[in-house]
C-alpha positions in Angstrom: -9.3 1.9 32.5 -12.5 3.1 34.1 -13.4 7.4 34.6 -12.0 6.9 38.8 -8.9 4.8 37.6 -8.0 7.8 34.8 -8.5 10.4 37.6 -6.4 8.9 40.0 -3.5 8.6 37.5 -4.1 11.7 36.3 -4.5 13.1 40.6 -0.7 11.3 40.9 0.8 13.1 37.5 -0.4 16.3 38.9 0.4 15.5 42.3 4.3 14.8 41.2 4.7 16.9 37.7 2.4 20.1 38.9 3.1 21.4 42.5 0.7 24.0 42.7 0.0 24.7 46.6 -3.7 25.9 47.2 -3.7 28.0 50.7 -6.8 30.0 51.8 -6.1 32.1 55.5 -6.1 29.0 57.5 -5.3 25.8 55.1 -2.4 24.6 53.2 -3.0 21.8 50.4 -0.6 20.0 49.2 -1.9 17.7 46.9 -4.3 17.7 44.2 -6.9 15.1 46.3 -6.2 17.5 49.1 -7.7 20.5 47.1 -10.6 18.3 45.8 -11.8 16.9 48.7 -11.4 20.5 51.0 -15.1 22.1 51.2 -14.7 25.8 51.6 -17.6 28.4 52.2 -16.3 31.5 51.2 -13.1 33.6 50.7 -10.6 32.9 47.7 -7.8 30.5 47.1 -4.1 31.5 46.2 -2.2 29.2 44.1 1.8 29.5 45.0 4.0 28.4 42.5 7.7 28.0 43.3 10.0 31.5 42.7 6.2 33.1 41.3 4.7 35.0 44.2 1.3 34.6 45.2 -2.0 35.6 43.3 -5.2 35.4 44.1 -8.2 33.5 41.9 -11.7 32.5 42.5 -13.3 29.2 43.4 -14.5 29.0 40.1 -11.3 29.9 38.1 -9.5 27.2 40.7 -12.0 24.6 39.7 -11.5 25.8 35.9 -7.7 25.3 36.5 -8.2 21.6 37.7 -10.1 20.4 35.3 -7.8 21.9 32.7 -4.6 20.2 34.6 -6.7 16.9 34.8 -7.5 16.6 31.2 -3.7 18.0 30.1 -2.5 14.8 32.3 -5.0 12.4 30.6 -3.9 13.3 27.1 -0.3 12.9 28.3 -1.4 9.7 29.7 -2.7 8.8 26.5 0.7 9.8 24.4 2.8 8.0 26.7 1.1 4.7 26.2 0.6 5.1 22.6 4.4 5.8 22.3 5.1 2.8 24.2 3.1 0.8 21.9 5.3 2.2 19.1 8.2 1.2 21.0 6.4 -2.9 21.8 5.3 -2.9 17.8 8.3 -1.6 16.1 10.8 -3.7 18.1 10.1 -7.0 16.7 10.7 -5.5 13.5 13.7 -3.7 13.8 15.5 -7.1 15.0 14.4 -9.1 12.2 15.3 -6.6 9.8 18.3 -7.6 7.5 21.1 -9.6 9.4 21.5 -9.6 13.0 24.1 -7.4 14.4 27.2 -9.4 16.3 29.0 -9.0 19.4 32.0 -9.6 18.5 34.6 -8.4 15.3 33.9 -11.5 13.1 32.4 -15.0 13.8 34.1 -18.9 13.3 32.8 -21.5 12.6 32.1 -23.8 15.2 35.2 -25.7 16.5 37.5 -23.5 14.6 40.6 -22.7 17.0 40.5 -18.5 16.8 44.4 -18.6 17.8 45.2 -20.5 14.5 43.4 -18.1 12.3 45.2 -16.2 9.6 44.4 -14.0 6.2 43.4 -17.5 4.5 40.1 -17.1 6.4 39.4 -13.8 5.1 40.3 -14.8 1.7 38.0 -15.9 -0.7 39.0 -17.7 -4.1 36.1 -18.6 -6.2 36.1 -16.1 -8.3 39.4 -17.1 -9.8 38.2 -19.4 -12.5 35.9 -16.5 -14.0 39.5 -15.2 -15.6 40.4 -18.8 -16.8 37.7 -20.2 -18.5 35.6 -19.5 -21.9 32.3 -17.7 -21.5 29.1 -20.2 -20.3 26.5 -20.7 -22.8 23.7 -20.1 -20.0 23.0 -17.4 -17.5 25.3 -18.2 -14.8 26.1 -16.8 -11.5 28.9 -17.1 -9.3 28.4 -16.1 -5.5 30.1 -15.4 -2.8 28.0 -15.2 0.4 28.1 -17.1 3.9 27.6 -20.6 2.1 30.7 -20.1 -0.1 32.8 -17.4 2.0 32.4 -18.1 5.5 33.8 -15.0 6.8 30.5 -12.8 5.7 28.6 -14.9 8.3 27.4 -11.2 10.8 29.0 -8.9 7.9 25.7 -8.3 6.5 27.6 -8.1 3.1 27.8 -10.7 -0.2 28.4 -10.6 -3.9 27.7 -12.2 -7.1 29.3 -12.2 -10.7 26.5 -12.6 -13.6 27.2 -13.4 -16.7 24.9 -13.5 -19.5 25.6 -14.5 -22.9 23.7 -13.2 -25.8 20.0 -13.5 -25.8 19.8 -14.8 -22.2 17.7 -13.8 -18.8 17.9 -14.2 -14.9 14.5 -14.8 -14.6 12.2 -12.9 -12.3 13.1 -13.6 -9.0 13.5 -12.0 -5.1 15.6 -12.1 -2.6 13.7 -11.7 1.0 16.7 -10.4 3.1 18.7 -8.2 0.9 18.6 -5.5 -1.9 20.8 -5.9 -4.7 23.1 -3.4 -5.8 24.2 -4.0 -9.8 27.6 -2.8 -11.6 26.9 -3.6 -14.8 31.1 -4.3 -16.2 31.0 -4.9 -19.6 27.9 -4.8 -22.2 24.1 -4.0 -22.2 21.9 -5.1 -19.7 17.6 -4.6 -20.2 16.5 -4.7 -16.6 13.9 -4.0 -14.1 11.4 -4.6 -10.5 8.1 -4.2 -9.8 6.6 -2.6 -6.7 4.1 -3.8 -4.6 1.3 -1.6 -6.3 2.5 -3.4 -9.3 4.2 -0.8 -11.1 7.1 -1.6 -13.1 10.3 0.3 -13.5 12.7 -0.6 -16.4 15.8 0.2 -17.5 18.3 -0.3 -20.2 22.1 -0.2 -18.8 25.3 0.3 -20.4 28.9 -0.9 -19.2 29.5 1.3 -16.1 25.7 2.1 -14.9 24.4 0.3 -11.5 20.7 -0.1 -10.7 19.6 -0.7 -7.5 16.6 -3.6 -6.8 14.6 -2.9 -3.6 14.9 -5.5 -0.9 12.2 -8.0 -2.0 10.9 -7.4 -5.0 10.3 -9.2 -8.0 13.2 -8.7 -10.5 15.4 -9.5 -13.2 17.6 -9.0 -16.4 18.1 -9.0 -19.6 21.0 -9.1 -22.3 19.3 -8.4 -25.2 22.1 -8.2 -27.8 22.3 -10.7 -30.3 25.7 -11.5 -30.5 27.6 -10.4 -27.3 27.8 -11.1 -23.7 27.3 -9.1 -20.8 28.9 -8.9 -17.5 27.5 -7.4 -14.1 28.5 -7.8 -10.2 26.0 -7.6 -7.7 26.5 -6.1 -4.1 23.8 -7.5 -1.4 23.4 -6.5 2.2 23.2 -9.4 3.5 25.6 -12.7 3.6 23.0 -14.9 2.6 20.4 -12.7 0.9 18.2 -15.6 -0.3 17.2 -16.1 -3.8 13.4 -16.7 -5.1 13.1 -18.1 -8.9 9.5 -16.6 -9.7 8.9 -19.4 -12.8 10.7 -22.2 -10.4 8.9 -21.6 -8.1 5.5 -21.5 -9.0 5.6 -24.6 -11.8 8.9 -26.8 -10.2 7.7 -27.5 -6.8 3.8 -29.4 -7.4 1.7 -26.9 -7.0 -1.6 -28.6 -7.7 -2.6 -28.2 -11.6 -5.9 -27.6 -10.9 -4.3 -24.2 -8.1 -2.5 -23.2 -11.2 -5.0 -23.2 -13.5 -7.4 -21.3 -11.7 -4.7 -18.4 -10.5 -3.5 -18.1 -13.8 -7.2 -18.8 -15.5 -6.2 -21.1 -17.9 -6.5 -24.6 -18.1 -4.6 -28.1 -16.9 -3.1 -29.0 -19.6 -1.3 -25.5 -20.3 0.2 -25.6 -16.6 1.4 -28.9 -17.5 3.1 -28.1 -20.9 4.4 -25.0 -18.1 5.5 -27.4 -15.4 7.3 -29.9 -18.0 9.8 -27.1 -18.6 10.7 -26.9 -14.8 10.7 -30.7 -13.5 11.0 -30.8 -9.6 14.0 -30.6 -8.2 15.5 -34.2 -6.2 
């Protein structure tokens, strides 16, 4: 906006948001142009605010009052727009952030008759077999989110039961729309994140500690004793909070060797004794 644009707006703000009325014996202004463009010889001018009286002031200390009320508007002017760039900026953030919100109390799937519905579609069962069955011999998890439990979809809620037998890892890993929230049930856990100015923050948990891992950032866990399992269940907020193997990743899904190499500065054949460890997945 050019120096005439910014005094005009700031000639309307006064105009609407500051009615001071400039009157000398024989004229009555009522407007800030008015006062401007009014060529006077001599006497003073008396501004008359509403309920205040009347006093008297000089040309000069009227001029001195104008410019003052011209430059308050501008700055106003500026705050205003700068807060509704904050509003235009910060909008496209706040509704991508975590799941959407709904506008209703659950949703169906599509084609599900609502009228039919009962507890069974609030009910989920998969975590039965973790009673009935011997312990795994790998790192396994068990999850219950939108993909499993179709009821979460617009809940913005999920879980997962991890068990780790002795001597295993969940290798470092994300998940982009959720934080994890970890009960740790039965055994020792060696766990821990890192932030994005790559500081790491480890802990070592005992049956009945949680430990919280930041929406999005690199993690994972640890049972290091030697001849017992451990047992967690993990909280996210989201019903599909997205998981992100770090190791997968990076060495199961042909990244060029030659890419590899040079971000890990090593050579080819190392990222391919890596990769041979974690063949692509069909």
């Amino acid at each position: 906006m050019d120096i005439s644009g910014q005094r005009g707006a700031a000639e309307r703000f006064l105009n609407d948001m500051l009615p001071i009325h400039y009157t000398d014996e024989t004229s009555h202004f009522d407007s800030f142009s008015d006062q401007e463009d009014a060529v006077e010889e001599e006497g003073t001018w008396q501004p008359e605010k509403e309920g205040k009286g009347m006093n008297t002031i000089s040309k000069e200390e009227r001029h001195s009052s104008i410019v003052f009320q011209l430059f308050s508007a501008m700055a106003l002017t500026v705050k205003q727009q700068l807060f509704l760039a904050v509003l235009v900026f910060a909008f496209p953030f706040s509704a991508i952030s975590g799941d959407p919100d709904i506008l209703s109390d659950f949703v169906v799937p599509p084609g599900t008759n609502v009228s039919l519905l009962d507890g069974n579609f609030f009910t989920y069962t998969g975590m039965r077999p973790l009673f009935n069955s011997d312990p795994p011999t790998n790192f396994t998890v068990t999850k219950a989110s939108m993909a499993e439990f179709p009821a979460l979809n617009g809940q913005s809620v999920s879980y997962a039961v991890l068990q780790y037998p002795a001597g295993s890892v969940n290798p470092p890993h994300t998940h982009p729309r959720a934080t994890e929230l970890l009960f740790l049930t039965y055994g020792v856990l060696e766990v821990g994140f890192v932030d994005t100015t790559n500081k790491l923050f480890t802990q070592s948990l005992q049956a009945g500690d949680m430990f919280v891992f930041p929406k999005g950032l690199v993690h994972y866990q640890f049972n290091s004793a030697t001849n017992d399992m451990a047992i967690a269940v993990s909280a996210f907020g989201s019903a599909a909070a997205g998981t992100v193997s770090v190791p997968s990743t990076v060495l199961g899904t042909g990244i060029d060797d030659v890419v590899l190499a040079k971000s890990f500065k090593t050579d080819v054949d190392t990222i391919q004794k890596l990769k041979a460890g974690f063949p692509p997945k069909a």
